[in-house]
BAVOKOL-864260 format. One line per 5 residues: number of its first residue (from 1); their letters; for each residue x, y, z of N, C-alpha, C, O. Coordinates in Angstrom, 1 decimal. Example, Ala and Ser with C-alpha at 12.3 -4.5 7.8 and 13.67 -1.06 7.14 Angstrom:
1 = as = 13.2/-5.7/7.8/12.3/-4.5/7.8/13.2/-3.3/7.8/14.2/-3.3/8.5  12.8/-2.2/7.1/13.7/-1.1/7.1/12.9/0.0/7.9/13.4/1.1/8.0
END
This chain:
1 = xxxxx = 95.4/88.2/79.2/96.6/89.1/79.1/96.4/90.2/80.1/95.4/91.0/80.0  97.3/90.3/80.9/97.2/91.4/81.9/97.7/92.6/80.9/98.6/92.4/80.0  96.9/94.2/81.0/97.1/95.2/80.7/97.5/96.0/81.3/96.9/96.1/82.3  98.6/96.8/80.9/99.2/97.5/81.7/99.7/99.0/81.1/100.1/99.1/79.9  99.6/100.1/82.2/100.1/101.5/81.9/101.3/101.8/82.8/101.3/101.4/83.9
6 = xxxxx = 102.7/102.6/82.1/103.7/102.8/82.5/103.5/104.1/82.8/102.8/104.8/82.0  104.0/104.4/83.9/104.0/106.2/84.2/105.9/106.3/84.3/106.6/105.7/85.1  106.4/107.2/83.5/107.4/107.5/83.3/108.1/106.9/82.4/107.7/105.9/82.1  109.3/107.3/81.8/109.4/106.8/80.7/111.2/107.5/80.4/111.5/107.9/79.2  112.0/107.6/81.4/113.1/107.9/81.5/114.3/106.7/81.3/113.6/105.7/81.0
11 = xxxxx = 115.6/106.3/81.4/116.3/105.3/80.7/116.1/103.9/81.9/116.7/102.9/81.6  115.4/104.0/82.9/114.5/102.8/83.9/113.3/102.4/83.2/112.9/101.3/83.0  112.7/103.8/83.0/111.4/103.2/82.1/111.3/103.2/81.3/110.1/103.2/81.1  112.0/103.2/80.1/112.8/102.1/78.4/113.2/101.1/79.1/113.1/100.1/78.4  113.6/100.9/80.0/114.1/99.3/79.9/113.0/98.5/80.2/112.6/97.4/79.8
16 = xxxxx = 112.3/99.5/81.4/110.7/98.2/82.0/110.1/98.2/81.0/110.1/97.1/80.4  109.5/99.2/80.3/109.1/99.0/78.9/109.6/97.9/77.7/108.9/97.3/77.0  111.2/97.7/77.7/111.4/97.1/76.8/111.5/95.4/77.2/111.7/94.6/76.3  111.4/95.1/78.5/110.6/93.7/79.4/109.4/93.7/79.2/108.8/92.9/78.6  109.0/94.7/79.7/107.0/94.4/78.9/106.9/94.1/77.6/106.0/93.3/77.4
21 = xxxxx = 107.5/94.7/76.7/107.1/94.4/75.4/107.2/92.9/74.6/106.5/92.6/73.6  108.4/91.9/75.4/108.8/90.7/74.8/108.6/89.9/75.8/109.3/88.8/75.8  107.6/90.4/76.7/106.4/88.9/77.4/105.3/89.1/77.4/104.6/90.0/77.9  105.0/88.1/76.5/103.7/88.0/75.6/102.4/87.5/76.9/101.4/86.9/76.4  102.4/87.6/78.0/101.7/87.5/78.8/101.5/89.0/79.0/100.4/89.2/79.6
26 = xxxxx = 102.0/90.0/78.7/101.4/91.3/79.3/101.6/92.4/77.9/102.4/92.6/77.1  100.5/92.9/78.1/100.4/94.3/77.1/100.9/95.6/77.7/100.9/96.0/78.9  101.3/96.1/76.7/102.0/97.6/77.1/101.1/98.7/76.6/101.4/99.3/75.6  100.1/98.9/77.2/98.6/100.1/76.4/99.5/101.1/76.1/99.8/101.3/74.9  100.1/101.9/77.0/100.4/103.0/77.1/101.5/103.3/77.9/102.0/102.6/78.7
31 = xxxxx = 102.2/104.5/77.6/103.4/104.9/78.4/102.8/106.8/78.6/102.7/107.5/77.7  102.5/107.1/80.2/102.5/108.9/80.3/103.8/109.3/80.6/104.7/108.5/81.0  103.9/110.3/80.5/105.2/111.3/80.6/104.7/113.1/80.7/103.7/113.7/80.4  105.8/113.6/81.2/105.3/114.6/81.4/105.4/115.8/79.8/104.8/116.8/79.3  106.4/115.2/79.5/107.5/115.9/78.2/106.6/115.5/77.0/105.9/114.5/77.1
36 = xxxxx = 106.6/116.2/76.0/105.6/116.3/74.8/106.5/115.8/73.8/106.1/115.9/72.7  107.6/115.4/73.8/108.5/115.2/72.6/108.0/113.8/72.3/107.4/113.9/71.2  108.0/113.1/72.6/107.7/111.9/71.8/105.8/111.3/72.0/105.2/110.2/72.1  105.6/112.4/72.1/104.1/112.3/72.5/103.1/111.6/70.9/103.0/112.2/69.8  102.8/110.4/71.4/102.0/109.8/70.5/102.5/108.6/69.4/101.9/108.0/68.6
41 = xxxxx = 103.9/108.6/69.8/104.6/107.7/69.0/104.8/106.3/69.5/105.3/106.2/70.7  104.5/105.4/68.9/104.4/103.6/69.2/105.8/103.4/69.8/106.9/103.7/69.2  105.4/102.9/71.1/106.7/102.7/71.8/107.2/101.5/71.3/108.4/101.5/71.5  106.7/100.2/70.7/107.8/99.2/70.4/108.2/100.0/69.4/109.4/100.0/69.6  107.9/100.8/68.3/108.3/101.6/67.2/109.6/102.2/67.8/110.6/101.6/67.4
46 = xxxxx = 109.8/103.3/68.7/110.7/103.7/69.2/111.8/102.6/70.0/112.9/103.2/70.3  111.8/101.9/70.3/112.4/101.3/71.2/113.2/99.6/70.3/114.0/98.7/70.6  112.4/100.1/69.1/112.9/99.0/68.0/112.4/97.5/68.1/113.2/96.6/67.9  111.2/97.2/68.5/110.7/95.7/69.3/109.9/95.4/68.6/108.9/96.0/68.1  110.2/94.6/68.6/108.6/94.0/67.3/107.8/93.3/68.0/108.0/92.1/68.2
51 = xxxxx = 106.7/94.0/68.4/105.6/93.4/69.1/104.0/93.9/68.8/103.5/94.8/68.1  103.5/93.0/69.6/102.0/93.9/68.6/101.1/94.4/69.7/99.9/94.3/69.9  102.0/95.0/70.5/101.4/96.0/71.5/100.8/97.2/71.3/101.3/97.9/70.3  99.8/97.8/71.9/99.1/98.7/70.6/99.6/100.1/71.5/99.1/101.2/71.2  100.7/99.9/72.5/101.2/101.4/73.1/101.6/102.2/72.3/102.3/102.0/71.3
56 = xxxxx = 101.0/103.5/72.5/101.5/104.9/73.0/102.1/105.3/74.0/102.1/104.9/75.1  102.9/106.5/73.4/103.6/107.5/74.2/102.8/108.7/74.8/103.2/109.8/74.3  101.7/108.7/75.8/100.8/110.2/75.9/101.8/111.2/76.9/102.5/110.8/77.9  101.5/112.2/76.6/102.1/113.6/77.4/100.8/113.4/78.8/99.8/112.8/78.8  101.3/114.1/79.7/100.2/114.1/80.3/100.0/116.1/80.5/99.2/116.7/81.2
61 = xxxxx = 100.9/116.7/79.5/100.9/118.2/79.3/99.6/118.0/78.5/98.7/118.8/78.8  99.3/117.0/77.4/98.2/117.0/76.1/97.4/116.4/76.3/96.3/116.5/75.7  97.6/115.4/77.6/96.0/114.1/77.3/95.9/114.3/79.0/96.6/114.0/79.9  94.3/115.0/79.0/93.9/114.2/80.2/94.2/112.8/81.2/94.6/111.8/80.6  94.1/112.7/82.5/95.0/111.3/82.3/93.3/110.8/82.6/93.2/109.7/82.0
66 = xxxxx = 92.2/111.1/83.2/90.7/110.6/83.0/90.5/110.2/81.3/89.9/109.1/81.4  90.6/110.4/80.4/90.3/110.6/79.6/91.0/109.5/78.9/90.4/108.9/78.0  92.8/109.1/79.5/93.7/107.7/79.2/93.1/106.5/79.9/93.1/105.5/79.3  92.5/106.6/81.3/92.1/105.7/81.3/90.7/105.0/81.0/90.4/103.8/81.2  89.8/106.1/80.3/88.6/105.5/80.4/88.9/105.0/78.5/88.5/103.8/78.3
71 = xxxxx = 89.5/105.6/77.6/89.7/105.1/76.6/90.7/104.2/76.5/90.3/103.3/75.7  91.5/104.0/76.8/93.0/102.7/77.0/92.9/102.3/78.7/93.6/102.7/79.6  91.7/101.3/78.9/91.7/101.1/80.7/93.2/99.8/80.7/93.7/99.0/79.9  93.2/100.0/81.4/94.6/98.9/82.1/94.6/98.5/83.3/94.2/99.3/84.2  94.9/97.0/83.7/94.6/96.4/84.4/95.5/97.0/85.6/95.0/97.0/86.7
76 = xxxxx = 96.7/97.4/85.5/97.6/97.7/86.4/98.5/99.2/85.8/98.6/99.5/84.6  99.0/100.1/87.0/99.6/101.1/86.6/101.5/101.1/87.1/101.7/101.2/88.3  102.2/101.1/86.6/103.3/101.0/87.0/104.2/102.0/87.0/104.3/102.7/85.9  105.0/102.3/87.9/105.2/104.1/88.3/106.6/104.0/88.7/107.1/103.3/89.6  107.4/104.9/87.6/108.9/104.8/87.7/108.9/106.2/87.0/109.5/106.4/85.9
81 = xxxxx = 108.3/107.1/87.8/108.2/108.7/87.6/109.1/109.2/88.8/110.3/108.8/89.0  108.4/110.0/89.6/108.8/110.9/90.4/108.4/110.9/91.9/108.1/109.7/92.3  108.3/111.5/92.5/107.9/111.4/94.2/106.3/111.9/94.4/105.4/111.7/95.2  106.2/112.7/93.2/104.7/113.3/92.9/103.8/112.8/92.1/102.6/112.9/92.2  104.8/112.0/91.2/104.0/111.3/90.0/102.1/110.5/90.1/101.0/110.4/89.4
86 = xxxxx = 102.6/110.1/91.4/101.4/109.0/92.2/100.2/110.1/92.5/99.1/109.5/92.7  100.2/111.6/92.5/99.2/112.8/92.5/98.9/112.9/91.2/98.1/113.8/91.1  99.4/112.3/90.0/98.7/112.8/89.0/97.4/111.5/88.2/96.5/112.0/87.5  97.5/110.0/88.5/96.7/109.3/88.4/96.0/108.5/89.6/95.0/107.8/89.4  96.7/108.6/91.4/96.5/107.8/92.2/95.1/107.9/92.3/94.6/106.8/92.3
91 = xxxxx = 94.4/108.7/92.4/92.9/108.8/92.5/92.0/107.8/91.7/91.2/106.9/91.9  92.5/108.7/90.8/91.4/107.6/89.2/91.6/106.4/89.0/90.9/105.6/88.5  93.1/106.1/89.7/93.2/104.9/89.4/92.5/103.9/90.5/92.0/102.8/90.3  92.6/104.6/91.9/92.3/103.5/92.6/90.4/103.7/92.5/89.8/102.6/92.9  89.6/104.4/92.1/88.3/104.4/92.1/87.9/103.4/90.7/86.8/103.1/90.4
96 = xxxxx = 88.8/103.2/90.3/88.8/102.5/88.9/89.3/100.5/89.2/89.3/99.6/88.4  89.7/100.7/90.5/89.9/99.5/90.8/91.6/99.2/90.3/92.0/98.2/90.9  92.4/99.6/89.7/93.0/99.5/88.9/94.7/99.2/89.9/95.0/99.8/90.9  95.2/98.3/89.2/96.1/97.4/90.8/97.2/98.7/90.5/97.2/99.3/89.4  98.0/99.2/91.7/99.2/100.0/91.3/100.7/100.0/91.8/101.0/100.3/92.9
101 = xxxxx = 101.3/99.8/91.0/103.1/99.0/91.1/103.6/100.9/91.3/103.4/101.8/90.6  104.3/100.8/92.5/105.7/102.1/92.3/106.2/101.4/92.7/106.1/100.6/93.5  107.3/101.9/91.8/109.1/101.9/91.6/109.7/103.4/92.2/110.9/103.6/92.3  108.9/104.3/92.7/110.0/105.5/93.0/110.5/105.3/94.0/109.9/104.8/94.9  112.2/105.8/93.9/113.0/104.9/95.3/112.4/105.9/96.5/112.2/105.3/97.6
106 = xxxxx = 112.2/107.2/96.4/112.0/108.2/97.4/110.8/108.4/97.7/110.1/108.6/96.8  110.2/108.5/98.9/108.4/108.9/99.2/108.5/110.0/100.5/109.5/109.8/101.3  107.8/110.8/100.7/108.1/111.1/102.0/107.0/111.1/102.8/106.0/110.7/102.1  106.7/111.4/103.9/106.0/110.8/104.3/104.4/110.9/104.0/103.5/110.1/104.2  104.5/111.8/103.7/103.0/112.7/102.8/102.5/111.7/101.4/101.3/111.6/101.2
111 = xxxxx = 103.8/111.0/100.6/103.0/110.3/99.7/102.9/108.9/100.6/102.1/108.0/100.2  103.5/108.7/101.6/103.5/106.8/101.9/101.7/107.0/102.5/100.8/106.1/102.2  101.5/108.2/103.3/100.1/108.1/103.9/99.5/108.0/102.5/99.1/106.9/102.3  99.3/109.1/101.3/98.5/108.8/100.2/98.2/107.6/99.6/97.1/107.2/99.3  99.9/106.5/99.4/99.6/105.4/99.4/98.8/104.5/100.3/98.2/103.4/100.0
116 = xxxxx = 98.9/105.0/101.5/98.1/103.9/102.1/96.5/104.3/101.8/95.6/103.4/101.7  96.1/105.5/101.6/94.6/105.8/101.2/94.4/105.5/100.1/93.3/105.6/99.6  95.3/105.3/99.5/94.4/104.7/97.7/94.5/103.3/98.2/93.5/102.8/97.8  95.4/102.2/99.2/95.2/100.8/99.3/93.7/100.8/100.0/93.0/99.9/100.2  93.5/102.1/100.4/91.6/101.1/100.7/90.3/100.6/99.9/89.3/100.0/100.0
121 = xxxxx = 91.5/101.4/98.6/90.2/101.3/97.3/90.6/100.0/96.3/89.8/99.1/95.8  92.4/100.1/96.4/92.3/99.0/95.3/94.0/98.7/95.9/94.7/99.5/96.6  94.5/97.3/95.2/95.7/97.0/95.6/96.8/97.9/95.1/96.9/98.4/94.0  97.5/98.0/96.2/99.2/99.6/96.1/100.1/98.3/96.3/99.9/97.4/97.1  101.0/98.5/95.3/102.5/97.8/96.5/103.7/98.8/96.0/103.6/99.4/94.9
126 = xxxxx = 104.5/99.0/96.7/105.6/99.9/96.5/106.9/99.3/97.1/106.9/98.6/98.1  108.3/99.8/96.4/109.3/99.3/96.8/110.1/100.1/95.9/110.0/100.4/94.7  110.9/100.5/96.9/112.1/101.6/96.8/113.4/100.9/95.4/114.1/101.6/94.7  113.3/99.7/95.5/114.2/98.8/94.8/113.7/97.7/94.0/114.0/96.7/94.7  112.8/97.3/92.7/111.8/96.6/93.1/112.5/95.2/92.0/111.9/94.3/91.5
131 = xxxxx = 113.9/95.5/92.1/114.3/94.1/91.6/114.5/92.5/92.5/115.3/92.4/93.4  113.9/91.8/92.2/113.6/90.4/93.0/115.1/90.2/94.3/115.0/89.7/95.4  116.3/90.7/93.4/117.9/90.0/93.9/117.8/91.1/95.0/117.8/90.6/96.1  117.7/91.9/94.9/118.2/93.0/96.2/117.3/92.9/97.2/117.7/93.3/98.3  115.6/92.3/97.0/115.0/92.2/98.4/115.0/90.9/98.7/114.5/90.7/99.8
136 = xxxxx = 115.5/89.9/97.9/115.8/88.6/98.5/117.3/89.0/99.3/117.7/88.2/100.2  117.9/90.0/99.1/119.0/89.9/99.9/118.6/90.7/101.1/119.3/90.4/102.2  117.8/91.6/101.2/116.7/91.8/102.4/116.9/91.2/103.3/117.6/91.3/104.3  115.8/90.2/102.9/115.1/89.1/103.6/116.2/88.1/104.3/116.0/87.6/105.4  117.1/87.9/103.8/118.1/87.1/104.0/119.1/87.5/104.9/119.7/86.7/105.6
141 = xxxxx = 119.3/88.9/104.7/120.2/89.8/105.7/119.7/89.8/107.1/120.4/89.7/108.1  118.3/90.0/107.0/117.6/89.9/108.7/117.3/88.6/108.8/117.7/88.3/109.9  116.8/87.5/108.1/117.6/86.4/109.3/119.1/85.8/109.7/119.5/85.0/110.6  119.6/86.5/108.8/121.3/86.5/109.5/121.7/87.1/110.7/122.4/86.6/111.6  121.0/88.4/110.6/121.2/89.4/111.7/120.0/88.4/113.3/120.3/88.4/114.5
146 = xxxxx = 119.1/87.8/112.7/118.3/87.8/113.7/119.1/86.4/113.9/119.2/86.2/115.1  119.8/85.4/113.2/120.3/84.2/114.0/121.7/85.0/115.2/121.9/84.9/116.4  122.5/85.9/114.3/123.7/86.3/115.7/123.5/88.0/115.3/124.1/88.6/114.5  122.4/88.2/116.3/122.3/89.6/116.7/123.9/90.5/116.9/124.1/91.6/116.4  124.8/89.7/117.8/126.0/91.1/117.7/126.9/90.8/117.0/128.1/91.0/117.2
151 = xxxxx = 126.3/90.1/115.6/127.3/90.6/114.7/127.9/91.9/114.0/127.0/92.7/114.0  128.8/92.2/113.5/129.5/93.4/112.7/128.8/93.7/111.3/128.9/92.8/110.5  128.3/94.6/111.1/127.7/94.9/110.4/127.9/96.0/108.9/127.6/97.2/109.2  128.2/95.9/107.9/128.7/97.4/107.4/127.3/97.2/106.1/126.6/96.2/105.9  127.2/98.1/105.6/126.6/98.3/104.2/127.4/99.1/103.5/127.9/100.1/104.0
156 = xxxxx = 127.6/98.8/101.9/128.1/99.4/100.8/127.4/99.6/99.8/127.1/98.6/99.2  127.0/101.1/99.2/126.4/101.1/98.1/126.8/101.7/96.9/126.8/102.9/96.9  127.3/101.2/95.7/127.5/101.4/94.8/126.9/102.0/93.8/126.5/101.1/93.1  126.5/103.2/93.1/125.9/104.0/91.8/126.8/104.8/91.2/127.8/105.2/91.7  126.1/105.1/89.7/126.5/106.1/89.2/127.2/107.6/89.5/126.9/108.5/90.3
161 = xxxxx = 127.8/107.4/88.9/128.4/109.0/89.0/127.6/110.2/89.5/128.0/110.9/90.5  126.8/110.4/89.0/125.7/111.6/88.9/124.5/111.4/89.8/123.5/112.1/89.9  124.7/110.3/90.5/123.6/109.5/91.4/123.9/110.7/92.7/124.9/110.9/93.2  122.7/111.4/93.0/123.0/112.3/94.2/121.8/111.1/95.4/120.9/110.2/95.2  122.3/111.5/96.4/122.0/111.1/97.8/122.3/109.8/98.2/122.9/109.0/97.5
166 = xxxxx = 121.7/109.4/99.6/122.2/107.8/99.3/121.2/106.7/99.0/120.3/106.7/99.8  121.3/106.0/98.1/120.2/105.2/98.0/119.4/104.7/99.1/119.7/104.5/100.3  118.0/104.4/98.5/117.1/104.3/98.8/116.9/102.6/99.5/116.4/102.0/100.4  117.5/102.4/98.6/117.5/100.9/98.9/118.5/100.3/100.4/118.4/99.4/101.3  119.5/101.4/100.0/120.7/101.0/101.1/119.8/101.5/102.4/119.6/100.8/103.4
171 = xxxxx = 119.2/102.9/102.2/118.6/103.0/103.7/117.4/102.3/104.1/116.8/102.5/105.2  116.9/101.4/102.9/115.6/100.0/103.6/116.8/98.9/104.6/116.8/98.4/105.7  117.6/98.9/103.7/118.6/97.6/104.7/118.8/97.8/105.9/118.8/97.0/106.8  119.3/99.4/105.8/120.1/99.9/107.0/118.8/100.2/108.3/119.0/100.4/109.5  117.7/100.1/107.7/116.7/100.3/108.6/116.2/99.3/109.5/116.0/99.1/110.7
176 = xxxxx = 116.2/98.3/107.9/115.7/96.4/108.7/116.6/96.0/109.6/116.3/95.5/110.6  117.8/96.2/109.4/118.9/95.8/110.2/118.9/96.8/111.5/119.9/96.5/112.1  118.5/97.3/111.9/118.7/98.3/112.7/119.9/99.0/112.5/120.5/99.0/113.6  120.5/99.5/111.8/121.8/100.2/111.9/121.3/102.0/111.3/120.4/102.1/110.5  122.1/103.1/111.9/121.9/104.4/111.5/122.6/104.4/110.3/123.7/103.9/110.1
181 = xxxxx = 121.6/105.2/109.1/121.6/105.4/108.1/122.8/106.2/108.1/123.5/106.0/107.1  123.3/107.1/108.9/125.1/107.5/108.8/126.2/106.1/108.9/127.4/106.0/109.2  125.4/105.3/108.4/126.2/104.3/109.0/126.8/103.3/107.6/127.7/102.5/107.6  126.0/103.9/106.3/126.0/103.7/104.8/127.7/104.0/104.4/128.3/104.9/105.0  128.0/103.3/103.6/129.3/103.6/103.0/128.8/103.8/101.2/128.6/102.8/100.6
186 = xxxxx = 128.6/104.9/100.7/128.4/105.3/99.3/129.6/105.3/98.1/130.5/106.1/98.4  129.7/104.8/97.1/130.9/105.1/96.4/130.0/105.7/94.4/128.9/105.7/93.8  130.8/105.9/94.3/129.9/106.6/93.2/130.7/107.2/92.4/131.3/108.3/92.6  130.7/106.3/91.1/132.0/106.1/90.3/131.4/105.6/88.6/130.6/104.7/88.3  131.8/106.3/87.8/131.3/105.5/86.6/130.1/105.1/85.8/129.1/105.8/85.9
191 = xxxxx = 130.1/104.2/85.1/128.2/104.2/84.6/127.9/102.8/86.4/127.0/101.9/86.2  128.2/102.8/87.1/128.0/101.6/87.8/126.2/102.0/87.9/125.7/103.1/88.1  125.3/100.4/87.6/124.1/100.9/87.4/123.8/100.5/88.9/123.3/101.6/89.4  123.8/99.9/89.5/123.6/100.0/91.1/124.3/98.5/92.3/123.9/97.3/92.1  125.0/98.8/93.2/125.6/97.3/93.7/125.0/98.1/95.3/125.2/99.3/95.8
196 = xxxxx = 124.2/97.1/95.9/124.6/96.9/97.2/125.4/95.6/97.9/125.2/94.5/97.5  126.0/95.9/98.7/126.8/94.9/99.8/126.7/95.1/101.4/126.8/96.1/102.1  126.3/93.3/101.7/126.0/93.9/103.4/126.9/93.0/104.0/126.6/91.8/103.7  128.1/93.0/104.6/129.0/92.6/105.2/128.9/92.0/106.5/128.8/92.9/107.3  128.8/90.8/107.1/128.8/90.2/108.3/129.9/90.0/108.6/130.6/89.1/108.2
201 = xxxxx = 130.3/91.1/109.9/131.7/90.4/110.4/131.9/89.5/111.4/131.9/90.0/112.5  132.1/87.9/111.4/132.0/87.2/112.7/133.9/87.5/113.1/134.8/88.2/112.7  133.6/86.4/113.9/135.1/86.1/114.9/135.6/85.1/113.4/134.9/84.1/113.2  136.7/85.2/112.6/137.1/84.3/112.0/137.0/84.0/110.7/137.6/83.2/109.9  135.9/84.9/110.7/134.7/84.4/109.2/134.2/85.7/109.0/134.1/86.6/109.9
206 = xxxxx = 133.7/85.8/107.6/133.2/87.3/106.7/131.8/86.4/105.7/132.1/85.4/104.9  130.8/86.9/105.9/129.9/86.3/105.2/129.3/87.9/104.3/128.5/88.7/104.8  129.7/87.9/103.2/128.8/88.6/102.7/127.4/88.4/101.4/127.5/87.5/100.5  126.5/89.1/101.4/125.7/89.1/100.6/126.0/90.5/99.8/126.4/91.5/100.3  125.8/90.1/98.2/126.0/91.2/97.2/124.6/91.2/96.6/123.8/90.3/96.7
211 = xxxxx = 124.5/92.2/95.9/123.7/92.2/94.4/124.0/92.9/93.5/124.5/93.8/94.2  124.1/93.3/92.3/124.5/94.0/92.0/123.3/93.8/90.6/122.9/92.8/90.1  122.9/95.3/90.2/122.0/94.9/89.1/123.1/95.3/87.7/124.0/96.1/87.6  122.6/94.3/86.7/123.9/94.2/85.3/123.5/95.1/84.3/124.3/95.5/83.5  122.1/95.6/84.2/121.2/96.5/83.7/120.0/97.0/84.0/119.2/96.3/84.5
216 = xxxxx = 119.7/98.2/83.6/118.1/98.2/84.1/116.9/97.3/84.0/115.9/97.4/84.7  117.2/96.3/82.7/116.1/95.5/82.7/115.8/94.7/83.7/114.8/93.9/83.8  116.6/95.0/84.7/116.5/93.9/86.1/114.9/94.7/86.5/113.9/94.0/86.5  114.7/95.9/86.7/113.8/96.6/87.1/112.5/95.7/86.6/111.8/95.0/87.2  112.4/96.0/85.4/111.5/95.4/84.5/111.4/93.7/84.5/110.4/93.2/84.0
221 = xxxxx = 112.2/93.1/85.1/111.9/91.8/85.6/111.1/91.5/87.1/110.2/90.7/87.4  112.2/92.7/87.7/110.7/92.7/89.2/109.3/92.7/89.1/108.5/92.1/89.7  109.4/93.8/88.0/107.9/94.6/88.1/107.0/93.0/87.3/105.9/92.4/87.6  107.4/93.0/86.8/106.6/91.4/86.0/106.6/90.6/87.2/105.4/90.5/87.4  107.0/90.0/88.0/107.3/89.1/89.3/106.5/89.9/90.1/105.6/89.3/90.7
226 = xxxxx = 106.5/91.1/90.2/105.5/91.6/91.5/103.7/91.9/90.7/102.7/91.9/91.4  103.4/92.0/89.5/102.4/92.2/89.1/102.2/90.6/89.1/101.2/90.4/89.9  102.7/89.4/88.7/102.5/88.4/89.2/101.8/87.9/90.4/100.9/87.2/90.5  102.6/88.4/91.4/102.1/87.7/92.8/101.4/89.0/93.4/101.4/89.1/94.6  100.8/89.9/92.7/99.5/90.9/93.2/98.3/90.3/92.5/97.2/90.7/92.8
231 = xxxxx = 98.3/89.3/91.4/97.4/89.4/90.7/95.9/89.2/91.2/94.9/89.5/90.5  96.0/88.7/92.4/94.9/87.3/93.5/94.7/88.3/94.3/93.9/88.1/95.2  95.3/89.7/94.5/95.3/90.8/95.8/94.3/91.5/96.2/93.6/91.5/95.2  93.8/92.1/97.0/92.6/92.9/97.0/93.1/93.9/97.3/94.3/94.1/97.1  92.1/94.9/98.0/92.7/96.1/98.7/94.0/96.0/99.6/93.9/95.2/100.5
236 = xxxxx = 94.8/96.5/99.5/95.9/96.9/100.9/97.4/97.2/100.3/97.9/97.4/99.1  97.8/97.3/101.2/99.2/98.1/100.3/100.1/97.0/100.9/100.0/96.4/102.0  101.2/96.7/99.8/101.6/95.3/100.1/103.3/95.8/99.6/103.5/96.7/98.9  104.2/94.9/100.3/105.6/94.9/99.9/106.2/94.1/99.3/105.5/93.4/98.6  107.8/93.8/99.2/108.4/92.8/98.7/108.0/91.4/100.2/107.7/90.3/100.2
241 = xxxxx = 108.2/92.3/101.3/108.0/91.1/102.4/106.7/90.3/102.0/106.8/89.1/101.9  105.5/91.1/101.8/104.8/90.4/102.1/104.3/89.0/100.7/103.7/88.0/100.8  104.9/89.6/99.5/105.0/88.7/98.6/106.3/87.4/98.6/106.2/86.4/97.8  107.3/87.5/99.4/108.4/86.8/99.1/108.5/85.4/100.6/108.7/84.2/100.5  108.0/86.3/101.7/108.2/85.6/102.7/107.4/84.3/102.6/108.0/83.4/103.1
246 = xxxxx = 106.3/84.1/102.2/105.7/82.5/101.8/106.5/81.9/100.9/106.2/80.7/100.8  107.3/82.3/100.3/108.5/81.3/99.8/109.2/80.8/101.1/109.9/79.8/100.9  109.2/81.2/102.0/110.5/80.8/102.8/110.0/79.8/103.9/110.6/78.8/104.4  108.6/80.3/104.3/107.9/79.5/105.2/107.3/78.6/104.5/107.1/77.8/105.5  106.9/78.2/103.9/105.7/77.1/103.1/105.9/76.9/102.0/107.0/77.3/101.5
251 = xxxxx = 105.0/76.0/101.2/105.4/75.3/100.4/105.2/75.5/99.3/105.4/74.6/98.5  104.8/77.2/99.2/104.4/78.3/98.0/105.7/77.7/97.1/106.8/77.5/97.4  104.8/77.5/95.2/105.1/77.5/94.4/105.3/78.5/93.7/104.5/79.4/93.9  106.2/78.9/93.0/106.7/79.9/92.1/105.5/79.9/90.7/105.0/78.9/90.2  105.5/81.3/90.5/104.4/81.0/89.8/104.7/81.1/88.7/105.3/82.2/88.5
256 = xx = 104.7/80.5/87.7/104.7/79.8/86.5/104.9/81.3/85.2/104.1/82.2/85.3  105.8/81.4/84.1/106.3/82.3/83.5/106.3/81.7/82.1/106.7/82.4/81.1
END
């Protein structure tokens, strides 16, 4: 049983939590946060799951985070905090060997270098979007783009109301594709939990790819699929590319759930 610790614990990380908790392939040790309110209370308890996970809720205002992992060690750390978040365990975790999943959509460039110095110690992967559907639509958008380079190109990103800037995700697309990130169409309306769309305009014909996630547990299905295919990993800091693309070239098997 792979073990695992959740960093953050906001209404993305209740849902990855509440996918961790009802696949009996992975343990949920622990959930850190920074907020003391639910500090110490059994997260299937909270979250209503009947599982025999032996998680906690720790503050990291009250508990050491040295001190979380040498007493609750976990095989992997999974990070759906903040842009800072990765400065409050990345250390201990990578001298501890300990594999580590981020989900924060935003890095600048000060944490991507940090990430790449904790992948010398132990395996990092990170991804701005880390649901399986939106970077298979990635992957699939650049070899569209790379079969007819001057095609027409638009991107649309759909979020919540209250969602400030433009996604993170839309500006990975708009990057692989070569297109200027002023180049994003944003709409931002309602509880919409997140839709991207990449529009191919030929002469005659409109090919688009969509995704659209239906809830957050999509999150919490990535992160199980990518702790998955890190499990065999060593040191280095790894992406959705570099786990997805041996599906497409070879004769890589899906690995078994």
């Amino acid at each position: 049983m792979i073990k695992i610790g959740l960093v953050g614990f906001g209404k993305t990380g209740k849902a990855v939590a509440s996918v961790i908790l009802e696949n009996n392939r992975f343990s949920l040790e622990w959930v850190l946060r920074q907020r003391t309110l639910l500090d110490h209370r059994s997260i299937p308890e909270f979250l209503g799951i009947q599982s025999e996970n032996p998680g906690l809720v720790y503050s990291s205002s009250n508990t050491r985070v040295e001190e979380l992992l040498d007493e609750h060690p976990v095989d992997i750390i999974i990070d759906f905090s903040s842009s800072s978040g990765i400065y409050t365990y990345g250390e201990l975790a990578a001298e501890r060997k300990i594999k580590i999943i981020s989900a924060v959509s935003h890095y600048e460039e000060k944490e991507k270098l940090y990430l790449k110095q904790l992948s010398q110690k132990t395996t990092v992967f990170w991804s701005p979007n880390i649901t399986l559907g939106v970077n298979y639509l990635l992957i699939a958008a650049k070899f569209l783009k790379k079969i007819a380079p001057w095609v027409d190109i638009e991107i649309v990103e759909e979020h919540f109301k209250d969602k400030s800037g433009v996604s993170g995700t839309a500006v990975k697309i708009a990057k692989a594709l070569d297109l200027d990130v002023s180049d994003i169409n944003s709409v931002r309306a309602g509880g919409i939990v997140g839709r991207h769309e990449v529009i191919f305009g030929f002469p005659h014909q409109t090919v688009r790819l969509i995704h659209e996630s239906i809830s957050r547990e999509a999150f919490g299905n990535g992160v199980l699929f990518v702790a998955d295919n890190i499990s065999d990993k060593k040191e280095g800091l790894f992406s959705f590319e570099n786990i997805l693309l041996p599906y497409f070239f070879d004769d890589a098997q899906p690995v078994t759930r």
